[in-house]
KOLLOFI-632281 format. One record per residue (C-alpha): y negated, x negated, z negated; residue in three letters. Coordinates in steps of 0.25 Angstrom, whole numbers, plus 5000, padded with zeros to 4 digits. Layout:
# residues N
REC    py    px    pz  code
REC     Y     X     Z   ala
...
***
This chain:
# residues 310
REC    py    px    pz  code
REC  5133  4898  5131   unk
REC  5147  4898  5120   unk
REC  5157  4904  5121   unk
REC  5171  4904  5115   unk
REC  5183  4903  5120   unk
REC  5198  4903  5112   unk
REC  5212  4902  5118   unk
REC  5221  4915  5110   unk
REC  5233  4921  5115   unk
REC  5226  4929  5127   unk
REC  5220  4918  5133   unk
REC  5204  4912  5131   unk
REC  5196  4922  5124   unk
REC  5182  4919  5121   unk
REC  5178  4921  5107   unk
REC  5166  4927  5100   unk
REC  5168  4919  5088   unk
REC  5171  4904  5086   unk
REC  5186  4901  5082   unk
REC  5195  4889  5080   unk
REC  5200  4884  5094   unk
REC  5190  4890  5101   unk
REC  5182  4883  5114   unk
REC  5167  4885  5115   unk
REC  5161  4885  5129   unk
REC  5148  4882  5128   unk
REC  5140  4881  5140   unk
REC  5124  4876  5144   unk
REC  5122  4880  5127   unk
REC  5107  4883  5123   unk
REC  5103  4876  5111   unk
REC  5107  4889  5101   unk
REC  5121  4888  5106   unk
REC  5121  4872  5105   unk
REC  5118  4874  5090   unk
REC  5129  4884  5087   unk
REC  5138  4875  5093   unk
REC  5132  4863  5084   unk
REC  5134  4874  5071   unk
REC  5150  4872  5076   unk
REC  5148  4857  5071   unk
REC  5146  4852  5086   unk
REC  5138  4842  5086   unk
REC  5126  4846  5096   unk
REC  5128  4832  5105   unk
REC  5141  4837  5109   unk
REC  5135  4850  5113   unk
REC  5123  4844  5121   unk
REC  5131  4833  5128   unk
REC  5138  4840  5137   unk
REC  5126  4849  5140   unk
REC  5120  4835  5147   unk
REC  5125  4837  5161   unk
REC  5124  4820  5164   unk
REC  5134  4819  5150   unk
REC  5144  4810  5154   unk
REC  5161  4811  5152   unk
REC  5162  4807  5136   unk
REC  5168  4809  5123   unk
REC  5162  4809  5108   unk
REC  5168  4812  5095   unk
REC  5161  4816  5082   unk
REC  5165  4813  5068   unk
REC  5170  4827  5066   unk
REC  5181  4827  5076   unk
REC  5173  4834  5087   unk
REC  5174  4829  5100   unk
REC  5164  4829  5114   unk
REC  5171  4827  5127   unk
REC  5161  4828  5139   unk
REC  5166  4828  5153   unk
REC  5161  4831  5167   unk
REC  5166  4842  5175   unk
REC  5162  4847  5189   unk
REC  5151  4857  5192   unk
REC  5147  4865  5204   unk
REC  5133  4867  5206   unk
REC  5135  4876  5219   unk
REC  5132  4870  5234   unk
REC  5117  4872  5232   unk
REC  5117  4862  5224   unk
REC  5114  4847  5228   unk
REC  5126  4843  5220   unk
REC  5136  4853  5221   unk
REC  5147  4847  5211   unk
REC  5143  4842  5200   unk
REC  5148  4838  5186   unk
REC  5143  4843  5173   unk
REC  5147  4838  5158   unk
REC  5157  4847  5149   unk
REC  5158  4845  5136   unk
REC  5170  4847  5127   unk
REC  5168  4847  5109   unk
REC  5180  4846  5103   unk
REC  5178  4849  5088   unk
REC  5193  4855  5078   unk
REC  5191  4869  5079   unk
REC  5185  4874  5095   unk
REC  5181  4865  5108   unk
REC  5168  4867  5114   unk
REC  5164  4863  5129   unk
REC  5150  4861  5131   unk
REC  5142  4862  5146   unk
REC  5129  4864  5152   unk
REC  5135  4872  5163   unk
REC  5146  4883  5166   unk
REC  5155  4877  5173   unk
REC  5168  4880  5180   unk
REC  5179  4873  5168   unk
REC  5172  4882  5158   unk
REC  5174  4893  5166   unk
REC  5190  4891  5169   unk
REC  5192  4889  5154   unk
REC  5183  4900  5150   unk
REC  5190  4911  5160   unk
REC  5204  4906  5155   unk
REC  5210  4902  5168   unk
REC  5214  4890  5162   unk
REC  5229  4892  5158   unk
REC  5234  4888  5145   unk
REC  5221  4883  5138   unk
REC  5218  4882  5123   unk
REC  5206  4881  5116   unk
REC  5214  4877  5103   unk
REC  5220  4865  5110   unk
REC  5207  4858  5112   unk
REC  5210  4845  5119   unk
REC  5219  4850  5129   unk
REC  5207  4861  5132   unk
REC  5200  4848  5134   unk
REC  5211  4842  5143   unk
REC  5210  4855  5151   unk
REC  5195  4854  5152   unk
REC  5196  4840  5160   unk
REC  5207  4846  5168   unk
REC  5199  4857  5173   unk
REC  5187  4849  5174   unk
REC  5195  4838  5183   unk
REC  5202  4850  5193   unk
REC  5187  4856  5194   unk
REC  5183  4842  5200   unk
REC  5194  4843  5208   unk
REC  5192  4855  5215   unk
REC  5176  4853  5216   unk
REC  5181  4840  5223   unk
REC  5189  4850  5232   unk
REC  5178  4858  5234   unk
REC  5169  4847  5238   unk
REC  5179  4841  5248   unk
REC  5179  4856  5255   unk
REC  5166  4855  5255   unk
REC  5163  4843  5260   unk
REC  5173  4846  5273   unk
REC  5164  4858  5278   unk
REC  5153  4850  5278   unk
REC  5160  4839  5284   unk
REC  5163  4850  5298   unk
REC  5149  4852  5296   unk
REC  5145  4839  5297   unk
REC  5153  4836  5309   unk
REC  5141  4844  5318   unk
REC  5131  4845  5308   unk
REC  5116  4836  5314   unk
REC  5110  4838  5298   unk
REC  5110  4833  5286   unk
REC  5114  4846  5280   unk
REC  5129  4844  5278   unk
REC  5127  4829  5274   unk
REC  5119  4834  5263   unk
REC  5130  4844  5258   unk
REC  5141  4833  5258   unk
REC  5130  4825  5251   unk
REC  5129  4833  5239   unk
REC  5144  4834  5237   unk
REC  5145  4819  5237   unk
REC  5136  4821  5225   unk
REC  5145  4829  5218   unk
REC  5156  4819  5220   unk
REC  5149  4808  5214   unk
REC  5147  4819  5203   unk
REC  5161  4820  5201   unk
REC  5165  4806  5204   unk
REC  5154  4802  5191   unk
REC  5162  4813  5182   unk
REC  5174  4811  5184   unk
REC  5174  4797  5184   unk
REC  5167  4802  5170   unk
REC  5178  4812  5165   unk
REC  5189  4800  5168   unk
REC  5182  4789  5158   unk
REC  5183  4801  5147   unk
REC  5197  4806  5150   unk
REC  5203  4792  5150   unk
REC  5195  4792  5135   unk
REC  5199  4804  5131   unk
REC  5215  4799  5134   unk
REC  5213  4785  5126   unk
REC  5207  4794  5113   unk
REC  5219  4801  5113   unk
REC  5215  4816  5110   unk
REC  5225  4820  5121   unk
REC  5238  4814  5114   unk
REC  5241  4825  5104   unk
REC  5248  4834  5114   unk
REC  5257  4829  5128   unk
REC  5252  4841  5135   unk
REC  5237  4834  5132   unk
REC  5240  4822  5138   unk
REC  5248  4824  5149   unk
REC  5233  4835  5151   unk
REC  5224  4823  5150   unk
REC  5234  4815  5161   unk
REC  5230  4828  5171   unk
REC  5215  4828  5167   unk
REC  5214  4812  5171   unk
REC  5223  4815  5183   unk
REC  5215  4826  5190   unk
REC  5202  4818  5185   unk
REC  5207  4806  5191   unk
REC  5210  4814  5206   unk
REC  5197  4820  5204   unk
REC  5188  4806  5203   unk
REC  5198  4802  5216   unk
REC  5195  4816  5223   unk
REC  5181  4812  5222   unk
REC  5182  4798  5225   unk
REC  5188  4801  5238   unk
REC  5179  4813  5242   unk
REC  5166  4806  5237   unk
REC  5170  4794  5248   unk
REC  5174  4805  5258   unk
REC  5160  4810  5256   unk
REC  5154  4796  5257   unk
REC  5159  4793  5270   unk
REC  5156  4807  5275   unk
REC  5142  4805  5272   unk
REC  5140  4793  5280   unk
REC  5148  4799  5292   unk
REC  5144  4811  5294   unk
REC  5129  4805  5292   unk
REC  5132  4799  5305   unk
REC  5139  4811  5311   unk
REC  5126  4818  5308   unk
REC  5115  4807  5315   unk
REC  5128  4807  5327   unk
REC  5128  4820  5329   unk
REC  5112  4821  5329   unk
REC  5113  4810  5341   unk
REC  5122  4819  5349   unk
REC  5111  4830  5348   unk
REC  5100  4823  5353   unk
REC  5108  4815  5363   unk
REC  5112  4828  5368   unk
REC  5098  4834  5367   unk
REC  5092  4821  5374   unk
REC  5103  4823  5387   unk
REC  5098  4837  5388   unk
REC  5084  4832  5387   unk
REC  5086  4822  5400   unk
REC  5095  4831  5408   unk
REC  5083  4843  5405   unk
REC  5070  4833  5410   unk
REC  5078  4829  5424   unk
REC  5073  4843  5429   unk
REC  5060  4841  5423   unk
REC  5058  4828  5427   unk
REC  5064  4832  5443   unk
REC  5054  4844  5443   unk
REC  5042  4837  5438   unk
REC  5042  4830  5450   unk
REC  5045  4841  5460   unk
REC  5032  4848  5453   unk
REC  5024  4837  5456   unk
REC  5012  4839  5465   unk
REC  5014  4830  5476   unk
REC  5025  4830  5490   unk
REC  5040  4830  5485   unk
REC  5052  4832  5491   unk
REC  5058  4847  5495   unk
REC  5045  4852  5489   unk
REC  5045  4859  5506   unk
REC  5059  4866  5503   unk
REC  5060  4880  5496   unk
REC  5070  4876  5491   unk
REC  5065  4864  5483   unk
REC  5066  4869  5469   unk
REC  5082  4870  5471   unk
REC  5082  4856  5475   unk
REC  5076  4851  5463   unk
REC  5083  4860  5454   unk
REC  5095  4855  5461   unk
REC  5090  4840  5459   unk
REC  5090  4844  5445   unk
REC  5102  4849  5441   unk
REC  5109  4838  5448   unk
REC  5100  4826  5442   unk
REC  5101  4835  5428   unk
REC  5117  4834  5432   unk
REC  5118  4821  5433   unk
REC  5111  4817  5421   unk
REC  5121  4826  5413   unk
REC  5133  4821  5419   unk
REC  5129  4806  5417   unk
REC  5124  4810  5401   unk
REC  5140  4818  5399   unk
REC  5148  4806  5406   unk
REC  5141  4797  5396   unk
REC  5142  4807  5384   unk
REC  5128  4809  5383   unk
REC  5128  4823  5384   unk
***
C-alpha cells in the first residue's frame, strides 16, 4: 500500500498526486507498487531491504545523493502470540525531492505520523522528520517495556499460588521479547552514534540538540531492558522453585489426610475380624471404637499440626 502525505498550512493532508516535499508511506508493497516506486529513480535494493524483517540497523548511500536508513522498531504481535513484543525493520529513503519509509507491516509509528498527532512535523524538513522518526521509535520501546513490566507483575501474584507451569510460560515468552528489544536497540545505538559522526544533523541547532534526545531515550531504553530482562531471569529461576514448593505442600497435605483417614480403616478392620475380640459382648461396642478412632485420628492430627506437617 502507498500513500502520500504533505505537510501544508492545515496540517498533514494526504495527496493523490506526488509533489515536492512530500512523504511516501509504503507498507508490505506488492511487486507493481515496488516498480512504480523504482520509476521515481529508487533503486529497487532500497525498497526490498527493509521489507526483510531479520534486516539489520544500517545505512547506505547511492551515487545520486539518495540515502537508506534502516532501523528496528517495536511491534506487537497480541498475547496469543509466543512472542508477544517483537521488533520489526523500517526503512527510511531519503532522495532531494520526497522521503519515503518502507515496512512489511503497519505498525504503530506510521500510524501516529499518519493520523497527524505528531505536533509540529514537516515533511519538507526531511532530516529532522527522520530525527522525529527515532524519537518516536525509542518512546514506543519505552512504553512496551512499561507494558511488559505491568504485565509481568500480574503474573508474578499469580505465581505466588500457582502448582502449573502455565504462568511460568507467559513470563517466559515476555523474556523473549526482551531479548528482542535488547538485540535492537543495541542495533539502533551503533547506527545513531554513525549517523552523529556523518554529520547530516549539523545544519540546524534545533537537529542536534533532537539527535542528543533520540540517543538519550535509546539509551534509557537498552537500561529499562537490561534491568527488566535480569529481573526476569531471576524471576524465572524463583519462582520455578516456588512452583515444585508449593506442589510438596500439596501432597504433604494430601499424604497427612491420607494417615489420619486409614487409622479408622486399619482400627475397624480388626474389630471385623472373625475371631473373639474385646467389647464385641457390649451393645454399645461400635461407640467404643468410634471413639477409639476419633481419639487415635486426634492424636495423630495434633502431633502432624505441632510439627507443621499438617
Amino acid at each position: 500500500m502507498i500513500t502520500i502525505y504533505k505537510s501544508t498550512a492545515y496540517g498533514l493532508e494526504q495527496l493523490d498526486e506526488l509533489e515536492n516535499g512530500s512523504w511516501i508511506s509504503v507498507i508490505d508493497p506488492t511487486p507493481k507498487e515496488i516498480d512504480q516506486i523504482v520509476d521515481l529513480g529508487i533503486e529497487q535494493d532500497f525498497i526490498t531491504y527493509p521489507l526483510d524483517l531479520d534486516e539489520r540497523p544500517r545505512t547506505e548511500r547511492e551515487e545520486d545523493g539518495s540515502t537508506l536508513i534502516i532501523f528496528r522498531i517495536p511491534y506487537y504481535q497480541g498475547e496469543i502470540s509466543d512472542i508477544p513484543f517483537t521488533t520489526i525493520p523500517l526503512g527510511i529513503i531519503i532522495t532531494e525531492n520526497y522521503i519515503i519509509t518502507v515496512c512489511k507491516r503497519e505498525n504503530q509509528i506510521i500510524k501516529d505520523f499518519a493520523s497527524g498527532k505528531i505536533r509540529g512535523l514537516s515533511t519538507a524538513k526531511k532530516y529532522r522528520f527522520i530525527l522525529r522518526l527515532l524519537l518516536n521509535s525509542a518512546n514506543l520501546f519505552l512504553y512496551h517495556l512499561r507494558e511488559i513490566n505491568k504485565k509481568v507483575d500480574q503474573l508474578e501474584d499469580e505465581l505466588q499460588l500457582s502448582l502449573r507451569n502455565r504462568e511460568l510460560m507467559a513470563i517466559l515468552k515476555y523474556q523473549k521479547s526482551l531479548v528482542y528489544f535488547a538485540t535492537a536497540l543495541k542495533s539502533n545505538e551503533l547506527l545513531m552514534v554513525r549517523l552523529q559522526r556523518s554529520q547530516i544533523f549539523t545544519r540546524y541547532a534545533e537537529d542536534e540538540d533532537l539527535l542528543e534526545d533520540v540517543i538519550t531515550e535509546n539509551q534509557q531504553a537498552i537500561e529499562m531492558t537490561n534491568i527488566s530482562n535480569n529481573i526476569l531471569s531471576s524471576m524465572m529461576d524463583a519462582f520455578a522453585s516456588i512452583i515444585s514448593n508449593n506442589l510438596n505442600v500439596v501432597m504433604k497435605f494430601l499424604t497427612s489426610v491420607t494417615i489420619v483417614l486409614s487409622i479408622p480403616t486399619v482400627i475397624s478392620s480388626f474389630f471385623g475380624m472373625n475371631v473373639d475380640l474385646p467389647f464385641q459382648t457390649l451393645d454399645y461396642a461400635y461407640l467404643v471404637i468410634l471413639l477409639i478412632c476419633f481419639v487415635l485420628a486426634g492424636i495423630v492430627i495434633y502431633t502432624f499440626m505441632k510439627r507443621d506437617w499438617f
